[in-house]
C-alpha positions as CSV (number, residue, x, y, z in Angstrom):
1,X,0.0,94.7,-39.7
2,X,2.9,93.0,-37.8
3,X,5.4,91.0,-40.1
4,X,7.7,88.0,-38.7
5,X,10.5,86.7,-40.2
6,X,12.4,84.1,-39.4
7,X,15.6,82.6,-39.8
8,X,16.9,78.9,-39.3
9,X,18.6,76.2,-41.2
10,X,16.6,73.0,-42.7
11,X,15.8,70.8,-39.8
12,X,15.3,73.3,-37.4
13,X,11.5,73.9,-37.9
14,X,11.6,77.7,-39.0
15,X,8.7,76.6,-41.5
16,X,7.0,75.5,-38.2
17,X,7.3,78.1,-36.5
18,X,5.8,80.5,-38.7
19,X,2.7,78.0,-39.1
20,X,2.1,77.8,-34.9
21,X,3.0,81.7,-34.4
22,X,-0.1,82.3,-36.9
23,X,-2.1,79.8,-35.5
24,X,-1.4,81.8,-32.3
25,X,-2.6,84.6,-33.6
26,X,-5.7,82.9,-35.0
27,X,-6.1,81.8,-31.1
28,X,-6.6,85.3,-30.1
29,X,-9.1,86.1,-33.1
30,X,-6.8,87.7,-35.7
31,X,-6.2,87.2,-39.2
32,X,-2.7,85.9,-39.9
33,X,-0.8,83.8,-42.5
34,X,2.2,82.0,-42.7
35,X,4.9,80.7,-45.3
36,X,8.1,79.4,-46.4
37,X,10.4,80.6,-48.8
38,X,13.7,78.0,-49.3
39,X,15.7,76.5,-51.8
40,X,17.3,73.1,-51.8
41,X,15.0,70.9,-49.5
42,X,17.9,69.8,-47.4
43,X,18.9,69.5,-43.6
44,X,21.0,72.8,-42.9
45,X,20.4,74.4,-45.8
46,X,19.3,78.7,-44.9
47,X,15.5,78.4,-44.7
48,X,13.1,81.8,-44.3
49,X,9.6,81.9,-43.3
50,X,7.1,84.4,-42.4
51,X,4.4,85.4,-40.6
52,X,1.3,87.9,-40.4
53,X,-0.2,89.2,-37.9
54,X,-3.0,92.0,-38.3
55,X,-7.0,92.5,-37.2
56,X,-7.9,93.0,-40.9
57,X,-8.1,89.9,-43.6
58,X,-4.5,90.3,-45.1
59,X,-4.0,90.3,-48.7
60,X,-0.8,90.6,-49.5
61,X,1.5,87.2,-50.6
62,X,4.3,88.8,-51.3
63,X,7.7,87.3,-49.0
64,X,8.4,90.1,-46.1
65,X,11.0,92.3,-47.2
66,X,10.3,94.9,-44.2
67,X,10.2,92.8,-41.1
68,X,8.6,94.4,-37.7
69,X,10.2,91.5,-35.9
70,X,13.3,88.6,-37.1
71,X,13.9,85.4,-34.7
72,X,16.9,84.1,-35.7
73,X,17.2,80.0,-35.3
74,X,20.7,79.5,-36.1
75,X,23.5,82.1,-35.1
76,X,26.0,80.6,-37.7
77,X,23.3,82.7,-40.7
78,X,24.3,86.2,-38.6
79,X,27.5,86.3,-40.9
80,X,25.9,84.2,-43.4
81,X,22.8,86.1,-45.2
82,X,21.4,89.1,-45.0
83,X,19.7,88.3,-41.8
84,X,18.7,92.2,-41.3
85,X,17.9,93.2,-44.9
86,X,14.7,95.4,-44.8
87,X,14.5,95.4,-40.4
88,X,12.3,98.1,-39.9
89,X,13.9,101.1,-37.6
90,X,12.2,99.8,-34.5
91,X,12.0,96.5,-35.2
92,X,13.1,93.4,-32.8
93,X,15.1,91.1,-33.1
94,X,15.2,87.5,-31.2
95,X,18.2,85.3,-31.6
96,X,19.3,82.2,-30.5
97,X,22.3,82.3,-28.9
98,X,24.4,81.8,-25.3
99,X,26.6,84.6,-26.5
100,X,25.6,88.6,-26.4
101,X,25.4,91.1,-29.2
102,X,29.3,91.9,-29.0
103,X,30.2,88.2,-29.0
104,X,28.3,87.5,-31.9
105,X,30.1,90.5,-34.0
106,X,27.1,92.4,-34.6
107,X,28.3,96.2,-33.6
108,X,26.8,97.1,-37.0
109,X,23.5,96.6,-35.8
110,X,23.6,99.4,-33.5
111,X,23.0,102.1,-35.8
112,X,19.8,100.4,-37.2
113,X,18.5,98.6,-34.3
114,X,18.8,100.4,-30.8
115,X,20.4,97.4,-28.4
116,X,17.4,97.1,-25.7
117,X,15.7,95.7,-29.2
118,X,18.1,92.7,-29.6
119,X,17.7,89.8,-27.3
120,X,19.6,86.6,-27.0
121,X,18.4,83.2,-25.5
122,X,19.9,80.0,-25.4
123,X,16.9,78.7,-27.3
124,X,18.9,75.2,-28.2
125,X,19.9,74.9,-24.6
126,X,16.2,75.3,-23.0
127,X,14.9,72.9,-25.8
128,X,17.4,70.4,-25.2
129,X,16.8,70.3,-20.9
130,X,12.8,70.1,-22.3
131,X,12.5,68.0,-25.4
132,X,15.9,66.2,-25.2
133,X,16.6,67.6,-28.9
134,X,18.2,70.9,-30.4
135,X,15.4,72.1,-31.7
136,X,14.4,75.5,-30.9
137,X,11.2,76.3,-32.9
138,X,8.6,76.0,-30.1
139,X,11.2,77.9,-27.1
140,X,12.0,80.7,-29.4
141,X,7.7,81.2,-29.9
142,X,7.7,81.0,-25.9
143,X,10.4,83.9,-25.8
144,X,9.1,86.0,-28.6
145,X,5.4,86.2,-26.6
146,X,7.3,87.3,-23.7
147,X,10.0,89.8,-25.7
148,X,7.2,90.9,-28.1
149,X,3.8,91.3,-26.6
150,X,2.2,90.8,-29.5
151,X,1.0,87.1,-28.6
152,X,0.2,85.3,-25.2
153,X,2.0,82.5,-24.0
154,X,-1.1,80.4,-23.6
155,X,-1.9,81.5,-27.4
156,X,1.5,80.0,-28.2
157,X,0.6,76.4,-26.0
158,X,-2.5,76.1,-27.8
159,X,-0.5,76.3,-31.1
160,X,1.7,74.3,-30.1
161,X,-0.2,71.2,-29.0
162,X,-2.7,71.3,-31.8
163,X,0.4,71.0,-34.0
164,X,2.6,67.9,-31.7
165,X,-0.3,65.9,-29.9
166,X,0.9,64.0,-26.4
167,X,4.2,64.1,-25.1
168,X,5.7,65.9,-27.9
169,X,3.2,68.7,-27.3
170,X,3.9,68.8,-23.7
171,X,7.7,69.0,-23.4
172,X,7.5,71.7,-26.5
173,X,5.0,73.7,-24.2
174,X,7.2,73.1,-21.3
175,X,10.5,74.7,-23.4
176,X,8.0,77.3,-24.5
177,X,6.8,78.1,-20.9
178,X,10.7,78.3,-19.5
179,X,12.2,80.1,-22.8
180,X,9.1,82.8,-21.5
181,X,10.0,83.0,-18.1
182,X,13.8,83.3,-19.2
183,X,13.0,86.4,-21.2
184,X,10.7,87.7,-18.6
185,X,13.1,87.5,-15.9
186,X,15.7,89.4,-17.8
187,X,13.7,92.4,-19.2
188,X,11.9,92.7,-15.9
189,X,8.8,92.3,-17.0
190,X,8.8,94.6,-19.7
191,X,8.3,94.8,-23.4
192,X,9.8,96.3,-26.6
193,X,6.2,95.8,-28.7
């Protein structure tokens, strides 16, 4: 089983994300399920949600403690919560940032995460030139099929226009499909998965 968690802030559409990323996975014939686990219901406020991934009927409901994979929404939680708690050892982690690993203070993630495992995007930026709005949910999904393996782009465009019909859909495929090509193009065509 492959477990996703994901970190944002309210507004950003981390409970979203989790719902098209197993809808992805659904796509390509797996089981998968996806939830939210938050607080106060308000804009900003630290939201988590998750996601599973796995060729068996999963029956576990429990929040994941022991992630395979974390996207990180917001860059302002890194310092905030315990974004890593539980990572496992080769674990991956997606963040949305313009700044690099060093930048963004996180030297203590070296000993638990090796750095070709750690990958930042300018998630906001990509969305904003697509959708005309900050909100990184669908880009991110694009990046993690590219930085992950685990699901196809065109898995992730299905998902993401049977969740935003018309226009919507389109320009969040179009973020999707460049946040994709910008992860592609600087791991070379390779994976971590």
């Amino acid at each position: 089983m492959f477990q996703v968690r994901i970190h944002g802030r309210g507004g950003q559409g981390a409970v979203t994300a989790a719902e098209m990323l197993s809808v992805a996975a659904f796509v390509e014939g797996r089981h998968a399920q996806a939830f939210p686990n938050f607080g106060s219901e308000r804009t900003g406020a630290p939201v988590v949600s998750f996601c599973r991934i796995d060729s068996e009927p999963i029956r576990n409901r429990e929040p994941v403690s022991n992630p395979d994979a974390l996207i990180v929404q917001d860059p302002t939680l890194l310092h905030q919560v315990d974004v890593f708690g539980g990572l496992h050892p080769d674990g991956s982690v997606l963040i949305n940032s313009t700044k690099g690993q060093a930048e963004l203070g996180l030297e203590d993630l070296a000993g638990r995460v090796s750095p070709e495992r750690v990958l930042t995007i300018p998630a906001t930026e990509i969305a904003r030139e697509h959708l005309g709005r900050p909100l990184p949910n669908a880009v991110l999904l694009g990046a993690f099929a590219a930085f992950s393996g685990l699901i196809s782009l065109e898995s992730v465009i299905e998902a993401i226009r049977r969740r935003f019909a018309g226009p919507i859909g389109d320009r969040n495929a179009e973020g999707a499909a460049a946040a994709e090509r910008y992860v592609r193009e600087r791991m070379g065509g390779s994976v971590v998965a």
